[in-house]
Structure formats: structure tokens, C-alpha cells
N, C-alpha and C positions, 0 to 999 in steps of 0.2 A: 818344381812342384808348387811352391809358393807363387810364382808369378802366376801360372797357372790359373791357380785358385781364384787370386788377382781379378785378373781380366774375365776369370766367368762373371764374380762378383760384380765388375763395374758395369759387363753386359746387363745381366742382371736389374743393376739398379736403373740401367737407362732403359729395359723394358718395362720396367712395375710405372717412371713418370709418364714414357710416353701413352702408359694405358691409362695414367691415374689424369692429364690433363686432357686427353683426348675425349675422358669421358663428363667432364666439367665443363662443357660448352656453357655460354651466355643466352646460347639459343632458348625459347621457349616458343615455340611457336603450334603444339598442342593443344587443346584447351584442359585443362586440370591434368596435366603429366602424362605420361603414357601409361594406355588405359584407363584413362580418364581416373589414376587412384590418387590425388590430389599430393602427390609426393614425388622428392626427387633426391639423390644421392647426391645432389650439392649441399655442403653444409654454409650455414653464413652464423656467423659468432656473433650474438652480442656482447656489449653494447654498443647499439648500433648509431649514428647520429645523421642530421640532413646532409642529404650530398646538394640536393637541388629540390623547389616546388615550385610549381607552375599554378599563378591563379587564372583559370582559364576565360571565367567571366565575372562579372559582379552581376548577384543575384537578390532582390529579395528573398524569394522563398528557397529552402533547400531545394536537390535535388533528388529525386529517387531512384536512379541506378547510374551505374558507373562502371561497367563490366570489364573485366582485366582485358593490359593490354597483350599484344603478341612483342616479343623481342628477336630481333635477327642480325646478330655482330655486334656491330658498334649503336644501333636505331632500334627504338621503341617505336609502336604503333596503335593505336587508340584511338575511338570515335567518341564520340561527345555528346551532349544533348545539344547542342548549338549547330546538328547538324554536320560538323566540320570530325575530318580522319584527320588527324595528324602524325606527324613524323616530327622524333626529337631524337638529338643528339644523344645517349645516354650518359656522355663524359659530362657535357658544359650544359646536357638543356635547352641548347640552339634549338631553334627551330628550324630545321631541313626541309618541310615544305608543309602544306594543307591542303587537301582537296575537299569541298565543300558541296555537298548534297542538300538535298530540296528538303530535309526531313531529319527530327534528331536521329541518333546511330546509338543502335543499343544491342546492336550484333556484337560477337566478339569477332575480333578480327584474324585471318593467320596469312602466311608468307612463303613465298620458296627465293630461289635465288636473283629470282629476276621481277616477278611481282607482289605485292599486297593485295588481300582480298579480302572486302566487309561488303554490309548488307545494310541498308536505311531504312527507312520507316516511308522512305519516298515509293518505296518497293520495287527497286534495284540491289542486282549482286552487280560489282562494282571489282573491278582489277585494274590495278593500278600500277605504273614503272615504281618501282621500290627506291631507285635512285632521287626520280626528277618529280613522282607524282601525277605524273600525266596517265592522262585517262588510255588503257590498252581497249581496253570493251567495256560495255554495260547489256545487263539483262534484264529485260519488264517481265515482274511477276504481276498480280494481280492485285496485293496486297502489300503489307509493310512485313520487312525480312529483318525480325529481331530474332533471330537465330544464332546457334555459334556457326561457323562457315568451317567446313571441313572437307581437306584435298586428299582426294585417295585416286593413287597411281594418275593419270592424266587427267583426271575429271575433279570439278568443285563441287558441293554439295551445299545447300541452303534451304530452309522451308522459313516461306511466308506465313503470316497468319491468317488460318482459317480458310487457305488457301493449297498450297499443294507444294508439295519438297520435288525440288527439281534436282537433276543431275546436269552439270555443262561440263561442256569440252573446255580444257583447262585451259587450250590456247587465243579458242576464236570467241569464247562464249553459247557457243550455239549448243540447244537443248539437244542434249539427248535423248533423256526419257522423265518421265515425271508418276507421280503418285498422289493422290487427293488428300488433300488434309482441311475438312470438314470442319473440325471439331476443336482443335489444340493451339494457342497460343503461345509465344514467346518459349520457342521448341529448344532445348538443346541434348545433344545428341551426338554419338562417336560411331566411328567404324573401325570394326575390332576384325583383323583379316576379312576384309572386305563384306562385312555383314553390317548394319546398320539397327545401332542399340540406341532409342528408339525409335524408331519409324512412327509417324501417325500409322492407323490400325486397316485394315483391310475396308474395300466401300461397304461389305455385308454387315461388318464392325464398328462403327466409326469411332465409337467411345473407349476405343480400348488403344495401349499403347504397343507396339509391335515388333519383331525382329523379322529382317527382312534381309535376302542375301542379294547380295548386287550381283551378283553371278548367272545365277539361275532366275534372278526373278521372282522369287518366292519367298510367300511370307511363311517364316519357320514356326512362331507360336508368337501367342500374344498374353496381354495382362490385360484383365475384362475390368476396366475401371466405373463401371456404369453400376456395380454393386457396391461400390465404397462409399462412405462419407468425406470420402477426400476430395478436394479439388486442386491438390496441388501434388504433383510428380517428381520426383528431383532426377538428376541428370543421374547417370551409371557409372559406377564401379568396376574393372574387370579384374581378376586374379584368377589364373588357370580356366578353370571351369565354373569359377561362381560368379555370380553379377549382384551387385550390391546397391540399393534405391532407397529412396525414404518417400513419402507419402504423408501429407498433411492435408486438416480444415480445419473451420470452428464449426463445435460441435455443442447446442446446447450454450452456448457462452465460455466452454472449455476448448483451447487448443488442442487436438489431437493429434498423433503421429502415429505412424507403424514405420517400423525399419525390417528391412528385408531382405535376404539372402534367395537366391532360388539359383537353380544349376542353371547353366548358360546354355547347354544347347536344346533343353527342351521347355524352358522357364516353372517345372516344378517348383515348391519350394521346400526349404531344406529350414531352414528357419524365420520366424516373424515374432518382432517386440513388440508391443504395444506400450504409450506411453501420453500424461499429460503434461501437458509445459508447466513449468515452474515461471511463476511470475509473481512480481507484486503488483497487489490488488490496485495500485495505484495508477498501473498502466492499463491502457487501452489495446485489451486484448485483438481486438478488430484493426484497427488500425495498425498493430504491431504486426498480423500476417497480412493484412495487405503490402506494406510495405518489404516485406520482407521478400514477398512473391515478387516485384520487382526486378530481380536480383536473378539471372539463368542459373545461378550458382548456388540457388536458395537450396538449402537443405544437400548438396551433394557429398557424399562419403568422400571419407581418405583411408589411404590403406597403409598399414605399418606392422611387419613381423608379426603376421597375425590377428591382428587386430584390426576395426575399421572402426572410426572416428565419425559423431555424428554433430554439428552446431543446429540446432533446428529457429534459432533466433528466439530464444527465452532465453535464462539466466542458468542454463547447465549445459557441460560438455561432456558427452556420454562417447565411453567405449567400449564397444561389445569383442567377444571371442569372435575371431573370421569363419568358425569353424564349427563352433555350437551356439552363439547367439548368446552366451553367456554375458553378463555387464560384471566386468573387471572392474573398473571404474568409474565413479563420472565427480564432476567439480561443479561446485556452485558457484558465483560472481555475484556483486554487488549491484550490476545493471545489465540488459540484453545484451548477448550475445550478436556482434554483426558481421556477415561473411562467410562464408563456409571455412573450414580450417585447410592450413597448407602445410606440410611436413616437410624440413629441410633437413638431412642428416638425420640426426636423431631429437630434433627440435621442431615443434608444433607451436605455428603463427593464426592466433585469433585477433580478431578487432573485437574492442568492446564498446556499443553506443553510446553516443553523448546523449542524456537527460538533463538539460538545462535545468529544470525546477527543481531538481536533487542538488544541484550544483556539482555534477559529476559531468570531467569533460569524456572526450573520445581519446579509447587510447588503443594502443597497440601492443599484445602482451605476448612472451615467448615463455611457453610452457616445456618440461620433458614431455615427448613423446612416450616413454618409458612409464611414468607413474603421475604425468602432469602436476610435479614438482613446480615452482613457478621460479623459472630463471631472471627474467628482465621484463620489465612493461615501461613505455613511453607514450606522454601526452600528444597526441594529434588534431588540426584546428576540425572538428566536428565530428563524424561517423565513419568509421571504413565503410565502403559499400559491397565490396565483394574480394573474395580472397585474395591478398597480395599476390607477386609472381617473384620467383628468385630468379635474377641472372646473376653470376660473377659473386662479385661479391656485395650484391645490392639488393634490397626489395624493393620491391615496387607496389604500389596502389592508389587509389582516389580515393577521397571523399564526400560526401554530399557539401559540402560548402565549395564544392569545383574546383575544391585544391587538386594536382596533380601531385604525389609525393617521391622521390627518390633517399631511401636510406644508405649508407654504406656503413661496413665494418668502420669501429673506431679506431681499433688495434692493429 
């Protein structure tokens, strides 16, 4: 009877690893987690220290975006303002190859097994051997394709600006079908069981942002942006049935926001906050949502037990109820907020921007998820520009001084 017991137990235990490592891939190759809720069931422990950082050029002026990369095994993937994708080693930081485009890359990139695929400002979607780098295809859009690139079932997805969101054939490049996009810049955007959360808006629409099902061809409902004061959208949230967005302008010389919940299949809404940025008067409000708009990842939700997390690049992180729109909590900092926030386990990764004239550098701070309790913060050479990525046991992110950063566990 004892051995018995034995041997279920050791089954047992060899099923909970093979589910518990099976489920902690390096992979990230989604743009903000799946379902775009900026969170992932890998934990990574601080404190953290450099594994490796890459200065990718020397620059006078800062830069202003830096979009995360995609990870697939052993190789990270990133484009650059210089124009140039790279591929690096994630262990040593080698560089494994470069392909180099007519135009900076401010797409986010992603990956399957056999290629990489980003979008340039040269206004090419671009697929490339994931190994050696070498060009498989290229697509001419019309425009520059600062988009996130997103693969559903055998087709790529990409929208140019002010131009029109294509669909290709994942193998050959060639168009399948397309949709006009009039109106919308630097788009990003997910497909959630093959429907496409946001779509530019219908041609009778243009000003409105849209859900659109790749199946049938139709656009299911839309958000009528033409009555807002907002001119900036952030990327989507999905849980169950609800979709989760934020919306910003200046308004008046005031920052504004709204954050939003509405049901998913008919965009209802179920709840909306309203809110003004906390800033010191010292900063240049204008300049801080320009720059901040930069960024695809500007203002995007995260999602955790309930709750959904908002950075909107001023000096608070607010957390509302998933469920009533209630504000549970929010935290104040000493300098802007920069990046959208990432949820690792049960810990919440923000950048905080450097303000030279304060004499306050960039740094990288690890909050609970839980009550934003403040676990760890580390100095970094200038500004995160958009939310780190966990693989393994690492984070990842850029800077605006064109550093490339890799952290790992110290412990």
C-alpha cells in the first residue's frame, strides 16, 4: 500500500513540473501577453541585475520610441530607429544577424518557427528566415507600417499609416484582402478568436475605431471617436467579455483621460473614469503627451485578479475594479511615469522617466501587483520607452539613449 502511494505521488509530482515548466516558455512573441492584458504567469524575482546592454548607436538627441522586442528560444528580435531588425543572442548579446530597411522600424515585431516579421517606415511588411535573416518576402503598402504585426492562423496582419490594414498570405506575402485606413496613425491592435480589436472604422466612419471579424467580413460595432476630445486611443485589453482602452488629449492645457470598460461583442459600455493627469507644474505638459504618444503601448491596460492597471505617462498609477470601475488604488512618484506597466506573477514592472534638471535619473521600479507595495527599484542610463518583456528569467527593454537592456535574476 505504501509503495503504492509512492509511485502515484512521484507521478504525481512529475505531472504538476511537466505542467508548471511547460507553461513558463521564454517565448513572447504576442504583443502585451495574451489578450493583449499586459501580464503573464511567469514570475521573475528581484533583485534583478545586468545580464547584458547593447549601445545600439551614438546619438546626440534622445530618441523617442523604442517598441518591445518579440522573443523566440534562445533570440530576441527588435527594430530600431537606425532602420536596422536585429537579432541577438539572449544568453551572450551576440549578435546573430541584422537586416536593414530603408526607414526607421517602429513596428513591433513577432515570429513563428521558421520566420520573423516587422514593418518599416520604408512601408514594407517584411518576413525574414529567423535563423540566417535573409529576406523570404516583402510587401509595398502605400505608407510607413508603424504597427504591431500580428499572425493569425496562416495570414500577417499590418496597417500603414493613413493607409489601409492589409491581410497576407503568411507564406508567399501576397495580399489577400485589405481595408482603408484614412484617418489613424501608428495603429496597434490584436485578434482575439479571429475578430480584430481595433480595426480603422468602416469607409461611411472613418473617425471611429472598429471591430471587425476576419471571417464574415464585417464590421461588428464601432467607437465614434469624432465626439471626443481625445486624440489618442490606446491598444485593447481582453478578459472574457470585457475590452479595456484608455483615451487621452490636452485639453485646455489640462491632460485628460478616460478609461473604459465596454462588453466585447457589442462595445456597449459598462463603465468610464474620467480623470486629470497629476503633474508638476514644472513639466511641459505638451511635450509630455507628445512624447508619450510615441510609444504603441502608450496608455495600454493590464489585467490582474480583477483589476486593470492604467500608467497614462504623468506621475500616478491607477487601479480600477475590472468589474465596476471602482479606483482601489492609485500611487504617486516623484517624476513621470514611462511605459505602460507589465505584470509578472504577482509583480508589477513600471519605468520612471529621467528629468535631468531634477537631477532624477531613469529608473526601473518593481511594485506588488497586490497593493502596489514598492518591492525593488533600479537606476537605468536614461528613460524606459515602453513596457519591458519577461522571458525566463530576464527582463527586457530599451531606452531612449539607445541603450538595449537585459536584466536577470540575481539570486
Amino acid at each position: 500500500m505504501v509503495s503504492k502511494i509512492c509511485k502515484t505521488l512521484q507521478l504525481s509530482l512529475l505531472l504538476f513540473f511537466i505542467l508548471l515548466f511547460s507553461g513558463c516558455s521564454r517565448d513572447w512573441l504576442v504583443y502585451r501577453g495574451k489578450g493583449g492584458t499586459g501580464s503573464t504567469p511567469a514570475s521573475i524575482q528581484p533583485p534583478l541585475g545586468v545580464k547584458w546592454k547593447l549601445l545600439l548607436q551614438e546619438k546626440e538627441n534622445l530618441r523617442e520610441s523604442f517598441n518591445p522586442p518579440a522573443v523566440y528560444g534562445n533570440s530576441l528580435y527588435f527594430g530600431s530607429a537606425d532602420g536596422n531588425l536585429y537579432a541577438l543572442d539572449i544568453n551572450s548579446g551576440y549578435m546573430e544577424w541584422v537586416f536593414r530597411t530603408a526607414g526607421p522600424i517602429n513596428s513591433v515585431p513577432t515570429a513563428d518557427r521558421d520566420a520573423v516579421y516587422i514593418g518599416s517606415s520604408d512601408g514594407f511588411v517584411y518576413a525574414l528566415d529567423r535563423k540566417s535573416g535573409e529576406l523570404i518576402w516583402s510587401f509595398a503598402t502605400e505608407s510607413a507600417v508603424n504597427s504591431t504585426i500580428v499572425l493569425s492562423d496562416d495570414r500577417v496582419f499590418a496597417i500603414s499609416d493613413a493607409d489601409a490594414l492589409y491581410c497576407l498570405d503568411r507564406t508567399t506575402g501576397a495580399l489577400l484582402w485589405s481595408l482603408p485606413n484614412p484617418i489613424w496613425l501608428r495603429n496597434s491592435f490584436q485578434i482575439h478568436q479571429g475578430t480584430v480589436y481595433f480595426s480603422p472604422g468602416p469607409p461611411a466612419f472613418p473617425h471611429t475605431l472598429a471591430v471587425y471579424d476576419t471571417q464574415t467580413h464585417e464590421y461588428t460595432w464601432h467607437v465614434d471617436t469624432d465626439i471626443d476630445v481625445f486624440n489618442w486611443y490606446s491598444f485593447p485589453a481582453i478578459s472574457g467579455d470585457r475590452l479595456f482602452y484608455a483615451a487621452a488629449g490636452v485639453v485646455n492645457g489640462n491632460w485628460e483621460y478616460r478609461f473604459s470598460c465596454l462588453d466585447r461583442n457589442t462595445g456597449i459600455p459598462i463603465w468610464q473614469k474620467g480623470a486629470t493627469a497629476f503633474m508638476d507644474s514644472r513639466l511641459d505638459v505638451n511635450d509630455a503627451f507628445r512624447k508619450s504618444t510615441e510609444q504603441l503601448d502608450y496608455l495600454a491596460p493590464a489585467l490582474y485578479k480583477k483589476r486593470v492597471y492604467f500608467a497614462a505617462g504623468d506621475m500616478k498609477l491607477r487601479v480600477y475594479h475590472e468589474r465596476t470601475g471602482e479606483l482601489l488604488w492609485d500611487k504617486d512618484f516623484e517624476q513621470p511615469l514611462s511605459g505602460a506597466p507589465l505584470i509578472g506573477g504577482s509583480r508589477l514592472f513600471i519605468g520612471l522617466e529621467e528629468v535631468a534638471e531634477w537631477g532624477l535619473p531613469g529608473q526601473i521600479v518593481c511594485l506588488s501587483a497586490e497593493n502596489g507595495r514598492e518591492l525593488w527599484r533600479m537606476e537605468i542610463e536614461g528613460s524606459l520607452l515602453s513596457a519591458p518583456v519577461i522571458s525566463g528569467k530576464w527582463l527586457i527593454f530599451g531606452t531612449d539613449r539607445n541603450l538595449f537592456y537585459v536584466l536577470e535574476e540575481v539570486f
